[in-house]
N, C-alpha and C positions, 0 to 999 in steps of 0.2 A: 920110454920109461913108462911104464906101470903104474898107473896109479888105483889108490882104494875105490871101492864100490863107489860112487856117488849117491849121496843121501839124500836125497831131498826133501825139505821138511813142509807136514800138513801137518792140519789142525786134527789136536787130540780129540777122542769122545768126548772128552769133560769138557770143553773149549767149545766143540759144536753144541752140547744138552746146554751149556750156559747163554751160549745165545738163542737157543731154542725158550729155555724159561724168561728170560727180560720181554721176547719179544712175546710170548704167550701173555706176561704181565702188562706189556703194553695195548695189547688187543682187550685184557678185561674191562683196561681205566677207559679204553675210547667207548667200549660199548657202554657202561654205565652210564657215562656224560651224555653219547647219543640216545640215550632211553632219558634220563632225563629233558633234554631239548625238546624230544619229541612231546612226552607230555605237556610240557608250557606250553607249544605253539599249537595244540589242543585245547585244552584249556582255556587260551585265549580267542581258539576258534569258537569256542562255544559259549562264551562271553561276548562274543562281538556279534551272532548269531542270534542270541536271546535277547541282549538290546535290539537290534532290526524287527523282531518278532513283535516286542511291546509298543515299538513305534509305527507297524503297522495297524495294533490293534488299536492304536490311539487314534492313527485316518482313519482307520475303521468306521468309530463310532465318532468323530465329527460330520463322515457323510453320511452315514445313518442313521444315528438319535439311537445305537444298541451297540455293544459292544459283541464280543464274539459269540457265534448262537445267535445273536440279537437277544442276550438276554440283558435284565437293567445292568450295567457296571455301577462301580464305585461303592459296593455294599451288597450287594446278593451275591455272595461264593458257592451255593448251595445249586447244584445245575449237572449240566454234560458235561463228557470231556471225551478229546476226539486227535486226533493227529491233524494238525495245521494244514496237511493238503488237504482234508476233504472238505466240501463243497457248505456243507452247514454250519463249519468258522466264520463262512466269507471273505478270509484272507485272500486265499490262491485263486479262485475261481467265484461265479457268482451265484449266491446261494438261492431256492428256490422259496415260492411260497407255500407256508406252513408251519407246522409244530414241532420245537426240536425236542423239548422234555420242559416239563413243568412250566416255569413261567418262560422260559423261554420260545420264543417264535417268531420266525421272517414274517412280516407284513409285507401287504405288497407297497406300500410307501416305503419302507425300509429296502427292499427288493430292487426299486424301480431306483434309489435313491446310492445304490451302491454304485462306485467308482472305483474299481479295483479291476484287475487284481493289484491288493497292498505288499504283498510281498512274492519273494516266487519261491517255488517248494522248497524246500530245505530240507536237508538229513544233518542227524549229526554224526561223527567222526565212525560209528559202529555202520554208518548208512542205515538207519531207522529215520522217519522222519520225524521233527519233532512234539512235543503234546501240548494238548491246553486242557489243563484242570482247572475246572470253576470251585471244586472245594477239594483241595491238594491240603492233606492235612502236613498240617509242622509241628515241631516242639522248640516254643520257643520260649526260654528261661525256665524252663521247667513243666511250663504252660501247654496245655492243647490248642490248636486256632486254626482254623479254617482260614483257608486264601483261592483266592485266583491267583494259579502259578501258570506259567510256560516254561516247560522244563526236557529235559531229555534224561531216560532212565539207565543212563551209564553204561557200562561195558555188560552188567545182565542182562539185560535189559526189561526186567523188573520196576516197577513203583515200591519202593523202601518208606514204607511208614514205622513210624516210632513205634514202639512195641504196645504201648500202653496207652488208655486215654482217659483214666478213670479220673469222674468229676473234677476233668478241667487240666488234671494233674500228669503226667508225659513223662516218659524214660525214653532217650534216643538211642538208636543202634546207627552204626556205622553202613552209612551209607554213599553208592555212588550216583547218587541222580544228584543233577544238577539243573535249579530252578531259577526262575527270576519272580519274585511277586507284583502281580499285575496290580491288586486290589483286597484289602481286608473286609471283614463285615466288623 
């Protein structure tokens, strides 16, 4: 006996596009989340990073009597600024004797008196290594103010100052450096 064609059944076009789009939909939601995560754990690398940095500057100038540069801390922001590995921070390596800029300068007491290295090179998440500004200008409340910062200048890798600094007075623009402040005047 004869029987009819046999049919056997597959999935329509519409049946395959339909799971073609949920899964394309599910591919968008995981990449967002993962670009999210990725930033936190950035983020937080560079926050865990820039504390290490301040508390080397802080051995710093207990074995030396100067903080980076060897210039006075705790009140002169007005100085150098330099990427954390070279040699005239005294972070990574040990600094020589001499003049770095203005009041700042290794003594050879200071020199002789270094115990370091206080931290060891560091980049941040772009692989720049990171900076120290002794007048890292901010705007803060509206305010202009000088600081010693240790900071990293973002995915530009640019230093973003406030647009403005007229008598005292500061407009901020959107920025992505990211600083920790060492010290104010």
């Amino acid at each position: 006996m004869l029987r009819g064609f046999s049919r056997e059944r597959g999935f329509t076009i519409v049946e395959l596009l339909i799971v073609v789009v949920v899964i394309g939909i599910l591919a968008a939601i995981t990449i967002v989340a993962y670009n999210g995560v990725t930033s936190a754990a950035r983020d937080a690398q560079i926050a865990t990073d820039l504390r290490n940095i301040k508390q080397a500057v802080t051995r710093l100038e207990v074995d030396t009597g100067g903080t980076v540069f060897n210039c006075p801390g705790g009140g002169t922001t007005f100085g150098p600024e330099s990427a954390i590995d070279t040699a005239v921070t005294g972070l990574v390596s040990a600094p020589t004797v001499g003049a770095v800029r203005e009041t700042c300068e290794w003594s050879t007491t200071a020199v002789n008196s270094w115990n370091g290295p206080y931290i060891q090179a560091l980049n941040d998440p772009w692989d720049r290594p990171y900076f120290i500004d002794l007048d890292y200008f901010i705007c803060d409340s509206g305010n202009g103010q000088l600081i010693a910062a240790v900071l990293t200048r973002g995915e530009d890798g640019d230093v973003d100052y406030p647009t403005s600094a007229n008598s005292g007075a500061c407009t901020t623009t959107a920025s992505d450096d990211t600083y920790m402040e060492l010290w104010r005047s």
